[in-house]
N, C-alpha and C positions, 0 to 999 in steps of 0.2 A: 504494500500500500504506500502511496507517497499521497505524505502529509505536510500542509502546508499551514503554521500559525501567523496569521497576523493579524497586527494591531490597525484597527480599520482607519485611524486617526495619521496613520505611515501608510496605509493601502498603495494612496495615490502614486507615492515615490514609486510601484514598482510597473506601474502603466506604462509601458515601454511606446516605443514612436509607431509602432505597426497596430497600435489601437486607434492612431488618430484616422477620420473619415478621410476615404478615399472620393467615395463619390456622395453626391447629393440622392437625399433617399427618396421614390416614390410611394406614394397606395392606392391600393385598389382596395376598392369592395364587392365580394363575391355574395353569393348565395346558394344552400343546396337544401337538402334536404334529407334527413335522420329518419329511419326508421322507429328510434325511440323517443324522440324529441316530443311526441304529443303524449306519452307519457309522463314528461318532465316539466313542460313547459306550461304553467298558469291559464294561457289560452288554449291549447292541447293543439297549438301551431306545430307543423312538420318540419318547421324550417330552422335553420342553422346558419347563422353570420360568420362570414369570413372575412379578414382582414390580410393582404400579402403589403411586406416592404418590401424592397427589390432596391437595385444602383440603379442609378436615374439618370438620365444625360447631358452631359456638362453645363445646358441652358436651362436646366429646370427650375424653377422659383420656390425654393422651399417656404412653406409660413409656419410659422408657431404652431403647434397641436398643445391643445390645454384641455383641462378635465375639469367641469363647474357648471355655473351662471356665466355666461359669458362676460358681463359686465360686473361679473367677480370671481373669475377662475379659482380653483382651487388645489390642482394639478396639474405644472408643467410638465410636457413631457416628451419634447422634443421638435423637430421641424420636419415636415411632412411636403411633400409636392403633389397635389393630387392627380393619379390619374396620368403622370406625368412617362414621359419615353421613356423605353430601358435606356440602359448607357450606350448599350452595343449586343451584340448577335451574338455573344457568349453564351454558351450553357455554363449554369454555377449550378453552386452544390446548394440544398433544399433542409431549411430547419424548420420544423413543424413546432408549434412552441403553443402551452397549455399555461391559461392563468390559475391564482390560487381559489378558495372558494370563497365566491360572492366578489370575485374580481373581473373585469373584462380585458380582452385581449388589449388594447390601449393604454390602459392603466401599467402595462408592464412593455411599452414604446421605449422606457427610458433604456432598457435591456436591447430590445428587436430592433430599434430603431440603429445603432449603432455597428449592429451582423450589419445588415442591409448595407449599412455605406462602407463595409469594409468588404464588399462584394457576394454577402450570403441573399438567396430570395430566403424570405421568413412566409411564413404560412402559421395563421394564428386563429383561434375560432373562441368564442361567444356560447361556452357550455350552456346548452338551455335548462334552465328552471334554477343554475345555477353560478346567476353574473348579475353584475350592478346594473345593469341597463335593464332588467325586467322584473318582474314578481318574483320573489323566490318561494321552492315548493319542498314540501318533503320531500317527493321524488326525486328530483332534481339535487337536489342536497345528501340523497342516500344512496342512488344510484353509480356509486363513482366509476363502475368496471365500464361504463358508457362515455365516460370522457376517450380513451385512446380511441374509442371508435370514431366519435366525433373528428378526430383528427384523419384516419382513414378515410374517412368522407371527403372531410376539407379537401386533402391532398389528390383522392379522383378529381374533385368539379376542379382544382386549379389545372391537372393534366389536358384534361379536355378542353379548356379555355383556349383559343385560337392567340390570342393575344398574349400570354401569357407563357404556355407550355414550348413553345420554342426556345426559352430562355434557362428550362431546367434542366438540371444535369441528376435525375432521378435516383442515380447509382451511386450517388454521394450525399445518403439521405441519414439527416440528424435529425432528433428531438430533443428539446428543451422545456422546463417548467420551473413553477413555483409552486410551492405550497403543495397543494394538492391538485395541484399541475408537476409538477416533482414527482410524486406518485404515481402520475399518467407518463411520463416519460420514464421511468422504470418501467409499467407494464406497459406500453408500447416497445420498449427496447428487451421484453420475453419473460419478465417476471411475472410468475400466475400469482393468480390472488385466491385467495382463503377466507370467506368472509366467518364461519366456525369460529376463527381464529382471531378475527380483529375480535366478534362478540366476548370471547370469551377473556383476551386480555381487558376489554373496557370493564367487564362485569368484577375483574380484578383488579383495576386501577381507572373507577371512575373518575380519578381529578386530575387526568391524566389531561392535555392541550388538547390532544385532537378526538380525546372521549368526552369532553365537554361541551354542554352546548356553544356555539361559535357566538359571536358577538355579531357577524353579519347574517346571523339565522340561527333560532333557536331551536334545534332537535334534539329532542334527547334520547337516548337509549331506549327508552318505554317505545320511544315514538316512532325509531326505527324498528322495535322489536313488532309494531302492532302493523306496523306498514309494511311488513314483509311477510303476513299470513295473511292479507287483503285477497281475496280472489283474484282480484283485475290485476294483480300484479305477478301472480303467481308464474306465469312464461319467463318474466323477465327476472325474476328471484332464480328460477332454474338454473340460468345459464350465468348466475355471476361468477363460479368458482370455475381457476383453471383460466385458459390464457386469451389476450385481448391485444395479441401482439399486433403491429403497422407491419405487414413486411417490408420485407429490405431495408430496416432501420439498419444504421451503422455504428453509430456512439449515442451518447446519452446523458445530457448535462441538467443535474437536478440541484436545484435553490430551497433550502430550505425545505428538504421533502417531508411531507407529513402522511399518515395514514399508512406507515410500514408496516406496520402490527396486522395490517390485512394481506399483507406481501408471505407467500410461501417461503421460510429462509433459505430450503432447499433448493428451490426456481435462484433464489438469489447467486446463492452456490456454484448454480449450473452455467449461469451468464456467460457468454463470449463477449458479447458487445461490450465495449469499453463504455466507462461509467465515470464521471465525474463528477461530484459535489460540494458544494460550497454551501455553509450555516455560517449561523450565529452564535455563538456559546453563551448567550446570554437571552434567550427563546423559549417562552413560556408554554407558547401556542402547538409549537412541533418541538418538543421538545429532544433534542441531539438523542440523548441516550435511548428514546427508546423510538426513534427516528432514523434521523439520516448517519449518526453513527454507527445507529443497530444495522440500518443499511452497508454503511463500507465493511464494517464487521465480517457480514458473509458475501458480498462482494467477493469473485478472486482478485484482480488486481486495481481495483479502485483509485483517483487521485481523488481525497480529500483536502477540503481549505477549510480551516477554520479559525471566524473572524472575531477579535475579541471583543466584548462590550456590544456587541450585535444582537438585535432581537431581531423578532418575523417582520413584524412590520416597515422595519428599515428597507426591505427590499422592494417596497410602491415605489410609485415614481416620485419625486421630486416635488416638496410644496411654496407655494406661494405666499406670498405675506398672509394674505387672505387665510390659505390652509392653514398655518402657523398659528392663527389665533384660533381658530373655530373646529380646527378638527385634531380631537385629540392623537390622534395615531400620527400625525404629524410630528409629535416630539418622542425626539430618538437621542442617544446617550452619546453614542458617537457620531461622529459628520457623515450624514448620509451621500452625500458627493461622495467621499472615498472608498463609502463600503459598495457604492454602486458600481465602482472604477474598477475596483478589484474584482468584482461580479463578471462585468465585461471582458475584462485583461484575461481571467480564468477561461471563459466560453472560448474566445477568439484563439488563444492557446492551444486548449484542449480539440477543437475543432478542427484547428490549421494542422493538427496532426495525426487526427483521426480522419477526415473528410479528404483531405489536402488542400491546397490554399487556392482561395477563391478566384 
């Protein structure tokens, strides 16, 4: 295992010059459509939001992307060009990237956005029933072996896009997360899940971060234990145990993963795919030890980072004056600029040599 400790407050020192942008980044917005999304989703919509960054070409006019009231932002989170030209007729390598829960693909631009101008296409998606942009549901919230599919999906409708699919270079396919997007990039990248085994560790350590109810939705154990002998749900209980792999995933960079306790240690064990994680050792929410380090643990050869003074929520995007007063997750111990930097430095690393360079 190579283990890497730093002090997120020095982070920035080690952001070498090949993390700085290369290109101006574009977006699109895609749309497709989930087989289980109307199970998940509040309206019992079929549908599934995509978001791709991509290099964009040299005259593209990037603007701010901010997260809020517009005439009080609350979330900066980088500079976007909509819709704007690729750079060029390259195929690049393809990162499928999963937000935390009750996060949206946007909210975690301050990460995507920066592959993208260092020449990765990103491919991001809007877990239904369970993102900021809509109602959140029990199902959607307890469902989680439906997040990698979600990504499966995304990554067809972006292949088929005429606009688009000439630019990928499919066979240099990564995934990335947070939170419990972290999770979904373990089991995209062939980790089976066990749900037996999450219930059974939460019934053993309910005050555990990711066995408690969430602050962005409140479920609790009861609630998932009665939502999952509901009749209507009963097909999609079936098939949560056992594997929800993307094929042709090739590495696998997880932030702050939570929800390992549902992860087979054995599936973990067995991994080829190269694995790479970055925490916080200061993380209430996923918490390390029975998380992302339980994860490198049976990992075979795993690159761990771990940052000191870091919680879960350092890893949102970036806040505003605005943010700073009004929202409490805004105030973090250490300088979220650095812990984001080393976030980046880490992906772009582990990628450029897993993938090969874009």
């Amino acid at each position: 295992m190579i283990v890497r400790t730093l002090i997120a407050a020095l982070a920035a020192l080690f952001v070498s010059a090949g993390a700085a942008a290369a290109f101006p980044v574009g977006e699109r917005h895609l749309m497709t459509t989930s087989p289980t999304a109307p199970l998940r989703d509040a309206e019992h919509r079929a549908i599934l939001r995509i978001t791709v960054w991509y290099p964009a070409a040299a005259d593209a006019k990037p603007l701010p992307l901010t997260i809020g009231p517009p005439d009080k932002p609350l979330f900066e989170i980088g500079e976007v060009a909509a819709d704007a030209a690729f750079a060029d007729g390259k195929r690049r390598p393809v990162i499928l990237f999963s937000h935390g829960f009750g996060g949206t693909a946007r909210m975690m631009g301050w990460f995507t956005i920066p592959l993208a101008a260092a020449g990765y296409v990103v491919i991001a998606v809007d877990h239904p029933g369970n993102n900021g942009m809509d109602k959140m549901t029990a199902p959607g919230a307890m469902m989680f072996w439906d997040r990698p599919e979600d990504l499966r999906d995304a990554l067809a409708k972006v292949e088929a896009d005429p606009a688009i699919a000439p630019h990928l270079d499919a066979r240099r396919l990564g995934v990335a997360g947070f939170s419990a997007g972290g999770f979904t990039a373990l089991v995209a990248a062939g980790a089976r899940i066990d749900l037996p085994r999450f219930r059974s560790f939460c019934q053993a350590n309910p005050t555990d971060g990711v066995c408690a109810p969430q602050k962005e939705f409140v479920l609790t154990q009861d609630d998932a234990a009665k939502l999952a002998v509901a009749p209507e749900f009963a097909p999609e209980m079936a098939r949560a145990n056992g594997a929800h792999a993307v094929p042709g995933v090739k590495a696998a960079f997880a932030i702050a993963p939570a929800i390992v306790q549902a992860l087979d240690p054995e599936s973990l064990k067995a991994m080829r795919v190269p694995v790479a994680i970055i925490l916080g050792n200061a993380d209430p929410v996923a918490p390390p030890k029975t998380n992302g380090l339980a994860a490198a643990q049976a990992l075979p050869h795993p690159e761990l980072t771990e940052l000191q003074d870091v919680g879960h929520y350092d890893f949102l995007a970036p806040c505003t004056p605005a943010g700073e007063q009004t929202v409490p997750l805004c105030n973090t111990k250490a300088p979220k600029d650095a812990t984001h930097r080393a976030a980046i430095h880490a992906a772009l690393d582990f990628f450029e040599h897993t993938l090969g360079a874009p």
